[in-house]
C-alpha positions, 0 to 999 in steps of 0.5 A: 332585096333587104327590108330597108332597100324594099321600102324605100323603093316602094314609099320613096316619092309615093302619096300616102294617106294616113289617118290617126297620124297624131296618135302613138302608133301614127307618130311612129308611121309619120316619121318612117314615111317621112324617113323613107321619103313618101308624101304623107297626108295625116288626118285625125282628131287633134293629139288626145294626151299632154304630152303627146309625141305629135308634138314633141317630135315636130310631126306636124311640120313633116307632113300634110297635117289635116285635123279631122273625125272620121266620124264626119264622112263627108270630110273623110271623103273630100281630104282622102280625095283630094290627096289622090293617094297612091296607099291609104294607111288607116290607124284612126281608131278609139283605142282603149278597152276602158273607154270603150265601156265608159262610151260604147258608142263612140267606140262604134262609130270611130272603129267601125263606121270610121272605118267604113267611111275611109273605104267609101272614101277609096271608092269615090276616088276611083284611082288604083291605090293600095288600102291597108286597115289596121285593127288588133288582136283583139278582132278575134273570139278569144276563147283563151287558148294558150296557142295563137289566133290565126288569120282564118280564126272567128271574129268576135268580142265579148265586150265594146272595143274588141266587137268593135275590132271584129265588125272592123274586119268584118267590115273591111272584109264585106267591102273587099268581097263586094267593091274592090275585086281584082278589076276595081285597082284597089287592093285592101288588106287588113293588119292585126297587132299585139299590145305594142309599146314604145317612147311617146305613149302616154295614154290613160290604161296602158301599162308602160305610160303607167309606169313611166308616170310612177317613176317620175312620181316616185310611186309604185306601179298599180297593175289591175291584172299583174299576171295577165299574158300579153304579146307585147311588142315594140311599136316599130315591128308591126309598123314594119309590117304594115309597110311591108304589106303596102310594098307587097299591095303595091307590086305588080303581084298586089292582088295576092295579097288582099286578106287579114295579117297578123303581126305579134312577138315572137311566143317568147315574149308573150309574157305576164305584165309583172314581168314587163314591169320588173324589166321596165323598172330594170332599165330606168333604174328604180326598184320594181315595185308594184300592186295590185289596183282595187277593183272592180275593173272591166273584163279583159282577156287573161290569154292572148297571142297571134300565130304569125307563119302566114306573115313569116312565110308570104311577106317575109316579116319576123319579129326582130327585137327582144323583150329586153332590147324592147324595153330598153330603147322604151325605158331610154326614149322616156329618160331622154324627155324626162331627164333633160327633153333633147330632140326627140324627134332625132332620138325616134329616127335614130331608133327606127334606123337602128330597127331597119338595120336590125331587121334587115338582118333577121327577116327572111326575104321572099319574092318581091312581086 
């Protein structure tokens, strides 16, 4: 059975809870569902950027829109319960490094015990249902090796937002170990991604919005550390396998597969950030100009990247599109709103069928359950 087959067979008709719906990475999530023809309910704070592909691709009237703080555990309670779930996707996270400076509790609370109020939601349900938590590369202990982070690697974090990411999976760890054993019928799992990018993102301290807005402007691009390497990858990969590991949760074998999951680029395009921007300025069409940003700037890591054979060889996921081909489905989503705003929402889907078709090709298959 192909990815595409998989998924429809696993998502088509099911309930699915999805927090963070109105973020970037959430957007993307919302419409794949809705392609694959699931029940979405999001729940999430309102878009935090203007403009925000929330809007501009008409989300809200996809799914069962709930506006909501997973800070507010009573409320995350009542809305996951009353969706009666059959997976529960949890993307609602405060996920910028900077901001996790400027106010590290805030980071805390919506990371860590946003998260923790998601799986209590689960167990008041009381229902079979599959849970994955989403968090980040940054969960683990960087200790700047040039090799890539495995799922049994240390958790940890040497500033707010990637401590906040470890206590994220140490959380979702504790939980698994203490409530949802094989007998509970929910099977959790968590899922760790690289830097991704993609159309629709516009927040603050991110490399290709920075660049979209300079090009626009007419501006060089400021880079606060152009020669930092970074596992970039389009947004669609790891949301591929995100769903892929629901599939897998969901099958009759779903308890196997209850543990951490990396989903990073292939080792070719862990690449330094002056060259991201170069192949960004490529397929808009301007000069690739940059500089240096003046500091002082937060401490962020100079190495990163995920080893991804456990991924490859349980489930069956690869990393499908280049940096190149990455770039260029970016660089032309963001041409399209910025040129003349055709319908964003049909150029998004149409990107994700093109990745599906993409995918399906390149994956190994394995086992179904």
């Amino acid at each position: 059975m192909g990815l595409i087959n998989e998924l429809a067979a696993a998502y088509a008709g099911k309930r699915v809870f999805l927090t963070g719906h109105t973020g970037f990475k959430g957007s993307w999530l919302a419409l794949w569902l809705h392609r694959l023809g699931a029940h979405v309910t999001g729940f999430s704070l309102a878009p935090n950027t203007d403009p925000s592909m929330f809007d501009l691709c008409g989300i809200a009237g996809l799914v069962d829109h709930h506006l909501g703080d997973i800070r507010d555990a009573a409320l995350v309670r009542e809305r996951l319960v009353t969706a009666e779930p059959d997976i529960v996707l949890h993307l609602a996270a405060q996920p910028i490094v900077r901001q996790s400076y400027r106010d590290p509790l805030e980071t805390m609370a919506t990371n860590v015990m946003g998260t923790a109020h998601v799986l209590e939601a689960v167990r008041a349900a009381a229902r079979s249902m599959a849970v994955v938590v989403v968090s980040s590369d940054k969960c683990y202990d960087n200790r700047d090796w040039v090799w890539g982070y495995r799922e049994n690697d240390a958790m940890g974090g040497s500033d707010p937002y990637s401590a906040s990411k470890g206590a994220t999976e140490l959380v979702t760890a504790s939980w698994r170990d203490s409530f949802f054993g094989p007998e509970s019928g929910v099977r959790l799992a968590s899922a760790r991604a690289g830097n991704v990018i993609g159309g629709g993102d516009w927040a603050a301290d991110r490399i290709v919005p920075d660049c979209v807005r300079s090009f626009c402007a007419g501006r060089r691009v400021e880079l606060r550390n152009p020669r930092a390497t970074r596992p970039w990858q389009h947004v669609l990969e790891p949301l591929g396998g995100y769903l892929l590991l629901g599939a897998k949760l969901m099958a009759a074998n779903g308890n196997s597969y209850c543990s951490g999951w990396n989903f990073g680029p292939a080792a070719q395009d862990v690449r330094p950030v002056e060259e991201l921007v170069a192949l960004m300025a490529h397929h808009w069409g301007a000069s690739a100009e940059w500089s240096n940003s003046a500091g002082p700037h937060p401490k962020e890591a100079t190495v990163l990247s995920l080893n991804c054979d456990k991924a490859i060889g349980a489930l069956g996921w690869a990393p499908t599109w280049s940096l190149d081909t990455m770039i260029g489905h970016t660089a032309r989503w963001y041409r399209a709103w910025h040129e003349d705003g055709r319908d964003l929402q049909a150029i998004s889907l149409a990107q994700i069928d093109d990745f599906a078709v993409a995918a399906d090709r390149m994956m190994p298959r394995v086992g179904n359950g």
